[in-house]
C-alpha positions as a Markdown table, in Angstrom:
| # | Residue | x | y | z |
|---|---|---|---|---|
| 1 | Unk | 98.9 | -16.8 | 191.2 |
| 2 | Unk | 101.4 | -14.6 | 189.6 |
| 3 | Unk | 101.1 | -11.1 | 188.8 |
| 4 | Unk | 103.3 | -10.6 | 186.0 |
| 5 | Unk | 100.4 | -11.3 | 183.5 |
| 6 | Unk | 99.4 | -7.9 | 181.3 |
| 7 | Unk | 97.5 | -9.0 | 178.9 |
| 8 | Unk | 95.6 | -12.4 | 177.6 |
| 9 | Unk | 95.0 | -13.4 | 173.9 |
| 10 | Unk | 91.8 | -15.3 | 173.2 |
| 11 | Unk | 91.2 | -17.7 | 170.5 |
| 12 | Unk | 87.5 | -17.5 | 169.6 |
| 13 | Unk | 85.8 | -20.8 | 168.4 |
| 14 | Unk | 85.6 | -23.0 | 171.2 |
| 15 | Unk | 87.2 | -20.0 | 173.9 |
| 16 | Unk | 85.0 | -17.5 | 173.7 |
| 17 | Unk | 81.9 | -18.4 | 171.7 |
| 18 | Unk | 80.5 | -21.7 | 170.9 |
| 19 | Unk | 80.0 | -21.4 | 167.2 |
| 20 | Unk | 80.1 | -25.2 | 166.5 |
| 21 | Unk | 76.6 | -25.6 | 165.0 |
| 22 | Unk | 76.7 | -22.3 | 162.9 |
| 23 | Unk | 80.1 | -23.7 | 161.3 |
| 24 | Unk | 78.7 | -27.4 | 160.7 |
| 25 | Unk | 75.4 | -26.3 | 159.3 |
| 26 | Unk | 77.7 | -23.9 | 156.8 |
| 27 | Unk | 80.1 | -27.3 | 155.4 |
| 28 | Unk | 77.6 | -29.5 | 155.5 |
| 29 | Unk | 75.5 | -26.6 | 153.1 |
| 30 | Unk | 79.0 | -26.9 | 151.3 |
| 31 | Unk | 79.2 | -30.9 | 151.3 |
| 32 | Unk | 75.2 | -31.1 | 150.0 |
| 33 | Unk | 75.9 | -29.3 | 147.0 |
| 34 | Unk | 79.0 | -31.1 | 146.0 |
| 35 | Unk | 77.4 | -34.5 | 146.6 |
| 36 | Unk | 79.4 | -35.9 | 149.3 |
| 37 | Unk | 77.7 | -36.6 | 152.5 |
| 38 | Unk | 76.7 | -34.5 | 156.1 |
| 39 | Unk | 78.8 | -35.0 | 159.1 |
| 40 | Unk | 77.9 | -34.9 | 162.9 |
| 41 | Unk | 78.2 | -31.9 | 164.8 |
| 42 | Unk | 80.7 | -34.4 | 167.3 |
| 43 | Unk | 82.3 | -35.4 | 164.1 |
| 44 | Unk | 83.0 | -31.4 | 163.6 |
| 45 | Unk | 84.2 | -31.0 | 167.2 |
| 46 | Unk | 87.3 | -32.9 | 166.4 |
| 47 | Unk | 88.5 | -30.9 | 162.7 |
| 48 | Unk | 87.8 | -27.3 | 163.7 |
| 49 | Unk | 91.1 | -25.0 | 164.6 |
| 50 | Unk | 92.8 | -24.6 | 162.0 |
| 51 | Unk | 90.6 | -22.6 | 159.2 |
| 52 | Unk | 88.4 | -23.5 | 156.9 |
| 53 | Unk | 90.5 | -25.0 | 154.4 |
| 54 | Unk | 92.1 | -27.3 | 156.7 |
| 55 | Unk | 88.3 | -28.2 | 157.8 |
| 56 | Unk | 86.9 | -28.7 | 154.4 |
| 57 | Unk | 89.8 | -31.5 | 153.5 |
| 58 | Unk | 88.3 | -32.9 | 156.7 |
| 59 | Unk | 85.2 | -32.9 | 156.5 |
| 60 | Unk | 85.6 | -34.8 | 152.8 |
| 61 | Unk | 85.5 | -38.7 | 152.7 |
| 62 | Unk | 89.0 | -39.8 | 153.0 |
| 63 | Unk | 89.0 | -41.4 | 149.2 |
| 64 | Unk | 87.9 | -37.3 | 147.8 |
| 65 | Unk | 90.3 | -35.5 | 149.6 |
| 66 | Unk | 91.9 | -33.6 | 147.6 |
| 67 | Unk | 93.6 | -30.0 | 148.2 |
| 68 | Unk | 91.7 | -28.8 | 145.2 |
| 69 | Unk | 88.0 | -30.3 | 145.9 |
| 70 | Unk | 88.9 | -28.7 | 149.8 |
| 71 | Unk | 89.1 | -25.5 | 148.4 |
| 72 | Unk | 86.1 | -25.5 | 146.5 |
| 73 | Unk | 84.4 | -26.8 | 149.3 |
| 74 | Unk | 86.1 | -24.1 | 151.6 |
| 75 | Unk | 84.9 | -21.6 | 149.2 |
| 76 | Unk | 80.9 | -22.9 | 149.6 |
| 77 | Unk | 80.9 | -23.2 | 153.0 |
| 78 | Unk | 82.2 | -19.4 | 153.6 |
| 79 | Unk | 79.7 | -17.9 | 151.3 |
| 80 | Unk | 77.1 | -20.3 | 154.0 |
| 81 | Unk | 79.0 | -18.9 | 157.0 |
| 82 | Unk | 79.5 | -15.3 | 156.3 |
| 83 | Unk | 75.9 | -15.2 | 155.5 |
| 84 | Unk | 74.3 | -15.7 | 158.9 |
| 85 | Unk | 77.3 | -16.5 | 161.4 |
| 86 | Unk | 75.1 | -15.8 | 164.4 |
| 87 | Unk | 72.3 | -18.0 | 163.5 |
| 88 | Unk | 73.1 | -20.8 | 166.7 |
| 89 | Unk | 76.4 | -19.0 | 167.9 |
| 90 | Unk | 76.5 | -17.3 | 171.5 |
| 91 | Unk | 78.8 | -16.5 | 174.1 |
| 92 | Unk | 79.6 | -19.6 | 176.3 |
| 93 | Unk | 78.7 | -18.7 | 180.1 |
| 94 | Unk | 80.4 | -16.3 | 181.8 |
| 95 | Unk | 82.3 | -14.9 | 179.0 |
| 96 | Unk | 80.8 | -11.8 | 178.6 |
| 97 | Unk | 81.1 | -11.0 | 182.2 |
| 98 | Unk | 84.8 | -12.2 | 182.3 |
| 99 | Unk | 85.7 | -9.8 | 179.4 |
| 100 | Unk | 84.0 | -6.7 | 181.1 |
| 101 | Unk | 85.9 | -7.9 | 184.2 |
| 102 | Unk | 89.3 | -7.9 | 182.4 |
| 103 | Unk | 88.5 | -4.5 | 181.1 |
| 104 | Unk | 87.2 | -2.5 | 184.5 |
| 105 | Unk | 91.0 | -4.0 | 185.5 |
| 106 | Unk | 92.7 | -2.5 | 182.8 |
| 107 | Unk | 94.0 | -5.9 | 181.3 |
| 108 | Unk | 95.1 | -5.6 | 177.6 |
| 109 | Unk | 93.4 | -7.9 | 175.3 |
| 110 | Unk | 93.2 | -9.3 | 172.0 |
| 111 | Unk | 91.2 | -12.5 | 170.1 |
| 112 | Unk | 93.2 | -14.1 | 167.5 |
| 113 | Unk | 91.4 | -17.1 | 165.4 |
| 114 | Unk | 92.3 | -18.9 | 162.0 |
| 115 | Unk | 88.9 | -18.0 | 161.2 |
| 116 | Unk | 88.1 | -15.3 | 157.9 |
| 117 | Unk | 88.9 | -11.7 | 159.3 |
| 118 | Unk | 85.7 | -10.7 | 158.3 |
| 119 | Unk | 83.6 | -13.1 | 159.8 |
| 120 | Unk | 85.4 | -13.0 | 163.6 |
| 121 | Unk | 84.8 | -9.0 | 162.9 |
| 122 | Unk | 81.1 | -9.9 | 162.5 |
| 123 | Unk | 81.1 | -12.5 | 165.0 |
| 124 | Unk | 82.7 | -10.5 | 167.6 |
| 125 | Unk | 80.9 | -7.3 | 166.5 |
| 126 | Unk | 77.4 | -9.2 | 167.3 |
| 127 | Unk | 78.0 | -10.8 | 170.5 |
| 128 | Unk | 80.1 | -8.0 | 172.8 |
| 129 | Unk | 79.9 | -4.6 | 173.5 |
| 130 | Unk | 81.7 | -2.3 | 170.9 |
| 131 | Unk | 85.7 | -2.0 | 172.7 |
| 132 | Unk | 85.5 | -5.3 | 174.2 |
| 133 | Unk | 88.9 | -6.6 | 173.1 |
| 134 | Unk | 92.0 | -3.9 | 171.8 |
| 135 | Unk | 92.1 | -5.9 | 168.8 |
| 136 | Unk | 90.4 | -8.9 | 167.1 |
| 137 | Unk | 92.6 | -11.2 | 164.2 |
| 138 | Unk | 91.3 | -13.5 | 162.1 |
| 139 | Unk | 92.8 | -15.4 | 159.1 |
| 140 | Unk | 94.3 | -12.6 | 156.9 |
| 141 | Unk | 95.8 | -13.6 | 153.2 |
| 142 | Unk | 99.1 | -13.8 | 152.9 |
| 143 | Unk | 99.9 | -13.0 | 156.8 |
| 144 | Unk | 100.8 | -15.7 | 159.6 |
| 145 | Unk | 98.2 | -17.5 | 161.1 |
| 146 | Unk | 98.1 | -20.2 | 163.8 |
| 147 | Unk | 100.4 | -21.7 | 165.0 |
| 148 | Unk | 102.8 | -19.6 | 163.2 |
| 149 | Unk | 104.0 | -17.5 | 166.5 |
| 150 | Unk | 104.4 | -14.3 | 164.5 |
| 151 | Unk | 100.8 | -13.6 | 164.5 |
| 152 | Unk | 100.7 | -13.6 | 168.3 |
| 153 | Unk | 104.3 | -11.2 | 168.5 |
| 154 | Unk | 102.6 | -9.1 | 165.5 |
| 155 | Unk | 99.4 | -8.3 | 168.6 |
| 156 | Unk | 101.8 | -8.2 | 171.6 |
| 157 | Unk | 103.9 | -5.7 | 170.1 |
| 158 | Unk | 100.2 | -3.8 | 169.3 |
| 159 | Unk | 99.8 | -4.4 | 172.7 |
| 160 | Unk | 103.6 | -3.6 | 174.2 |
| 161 | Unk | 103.7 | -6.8 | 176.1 |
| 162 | Unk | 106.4 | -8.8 | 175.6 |
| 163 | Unk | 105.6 | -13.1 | 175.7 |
| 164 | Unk | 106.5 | -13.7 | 179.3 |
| 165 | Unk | 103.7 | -11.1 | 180.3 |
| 166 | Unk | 101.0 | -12.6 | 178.1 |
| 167 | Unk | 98.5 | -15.7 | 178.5 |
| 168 | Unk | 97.4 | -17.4 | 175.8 |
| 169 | Unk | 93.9 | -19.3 | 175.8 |
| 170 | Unk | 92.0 | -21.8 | 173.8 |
| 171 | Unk | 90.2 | -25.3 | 173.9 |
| 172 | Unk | 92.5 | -27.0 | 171.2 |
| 173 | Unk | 95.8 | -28.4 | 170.6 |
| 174 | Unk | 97.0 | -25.6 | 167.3 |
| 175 | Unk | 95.9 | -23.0 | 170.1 |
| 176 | Unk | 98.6 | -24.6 | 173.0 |
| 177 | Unk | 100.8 | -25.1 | 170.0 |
| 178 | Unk | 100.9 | -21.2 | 168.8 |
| 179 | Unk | 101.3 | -20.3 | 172.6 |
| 180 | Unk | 104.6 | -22.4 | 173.6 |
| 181 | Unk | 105.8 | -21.7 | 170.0 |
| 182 | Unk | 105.3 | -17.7 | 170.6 |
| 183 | Unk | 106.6 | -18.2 | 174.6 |
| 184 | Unk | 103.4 | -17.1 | 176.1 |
| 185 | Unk | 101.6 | -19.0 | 179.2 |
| 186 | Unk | 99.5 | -22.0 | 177.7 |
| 187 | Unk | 96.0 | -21.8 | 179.1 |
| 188 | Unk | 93.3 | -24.7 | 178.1 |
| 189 | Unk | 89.5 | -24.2 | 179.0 |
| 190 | Unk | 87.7 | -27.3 | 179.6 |
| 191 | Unk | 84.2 | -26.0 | 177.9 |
| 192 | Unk | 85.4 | -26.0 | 174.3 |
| 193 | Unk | 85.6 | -28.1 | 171.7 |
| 194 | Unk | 88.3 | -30.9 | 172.7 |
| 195 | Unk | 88.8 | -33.2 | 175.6 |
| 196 | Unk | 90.8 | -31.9 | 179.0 |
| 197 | Unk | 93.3 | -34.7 | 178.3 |
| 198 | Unk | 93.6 | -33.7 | 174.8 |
| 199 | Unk | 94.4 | -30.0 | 175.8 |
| 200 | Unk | 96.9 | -31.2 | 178.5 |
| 201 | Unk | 99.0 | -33.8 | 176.5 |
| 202 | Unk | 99.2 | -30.5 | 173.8 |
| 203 | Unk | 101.3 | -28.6 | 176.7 |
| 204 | Unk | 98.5 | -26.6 | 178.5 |
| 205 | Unk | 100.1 | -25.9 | 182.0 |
| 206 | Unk | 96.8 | -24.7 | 183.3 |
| 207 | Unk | 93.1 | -25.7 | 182.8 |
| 208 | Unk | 90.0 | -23.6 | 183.7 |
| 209 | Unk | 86.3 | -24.9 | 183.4 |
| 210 | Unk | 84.9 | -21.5 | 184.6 |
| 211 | Unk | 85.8 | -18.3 | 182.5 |
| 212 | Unk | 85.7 | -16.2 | 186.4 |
| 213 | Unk | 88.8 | -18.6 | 186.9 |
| 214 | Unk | 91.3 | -16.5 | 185.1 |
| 215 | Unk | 90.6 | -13.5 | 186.7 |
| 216 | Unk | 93.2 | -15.5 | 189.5 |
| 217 | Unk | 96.1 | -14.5 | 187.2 |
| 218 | Unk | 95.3 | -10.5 | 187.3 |
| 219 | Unk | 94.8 | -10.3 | 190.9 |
């Protein structure tokens, strides 16, 4: 493997913690109490990426949605969520080891998700050490989000890497989008929320199913 990598940008939901059941148990909370109907967790696994608003015009019945019922639903189901994020969420296996790995070597790193700010705060807050990652980004008002490649430049240039020296990492198609887009290696993991071939079709030129795996690229 190469050794030009410096530093690796996460995405969170689906990279680094599995948060699936936390997030459907929050919009279907949301759905209830507007009257539409539950969905499956494996219904969720395909409409999560990119934020809650895009989610909550997902999660509606095709005939209701409707940008403005989405953001009334997207407004429930973060009051649900930021209320107990951490209820089912945890680590996938491995991770936690990988990040203290990345950080004896020296690697710079950074998370970057579409979800709230507040919530990947509290999220990543409760589920690593304190100085786990340089910096953590969620979904900001009125700043670029994914796949807008700005938001990644915006942390490399935190970082002082430039895109050739940084790998980007997530289990979904908006997260191999906002890498190729900002000109940063496309990694896929094969534990998250979308298929392999899904991830590879997307433009992921490499796919790890163990988080020790990417350790290979900051030998």
């Amino acid at each position: 493997m190469s050794m030009k990598y410096l530093g690796v940008i996460f995405d969170l939901d689906g990279t680094l913690v599995d948060t699936l059941e936390d997030i459907a148990d929050s919009m279907n909370k949301a759905l209830k109490l507007r009257g539409f109907p539950e969905i499956s967790l494996e219904d969720y696994s395909t409409k999560v990426g990119w934020g809650i608003n895009r989610l909550a015009f997902l999660s509606l019945p095709e005939a209701e949605r409707k940008e403005a019922t989405a953001a009334v639903l997207a407004s429930d189901a973060g009051k649900f969520y930021a209320e107990d994020p951490l209820h089912y969420s945890r680590a996938y296996p491995g991770i936690l080891d990988l990040v203290a790995e990345l950080k004896k070597k020296k690697i710079k790193t950074a998370v970057l998700t579409n979800k709230p700010d507040h919530i990947a705060q509290k999220v990543i807050s409760g589920l690593f050490t304190p100085g786990s990652f340089d910096i953590v980004q969620g979904e900001i008002q009125g700043k670029p989000r994914k796949p807008n490649p700005e938001c990644v430049w915006e942390l490399l240039v935190a970082l002082d890497i430039v895109p050739a020296n940084a790998i980007f990492i997530g289990d979904s198609e908006v997260d191999m989008e906002t890498a190729i887009s900002a000109g940063c290696f496309p990694m896929g993991v094969s534990w998250g929320y979308r298929f392999r071939e899904v991830i590879k079709i997307a433009g992921a030129r490499h796919i790890i199913d163990k988080p020790r795996e990417l350790l290979e690229f900051f030998l």
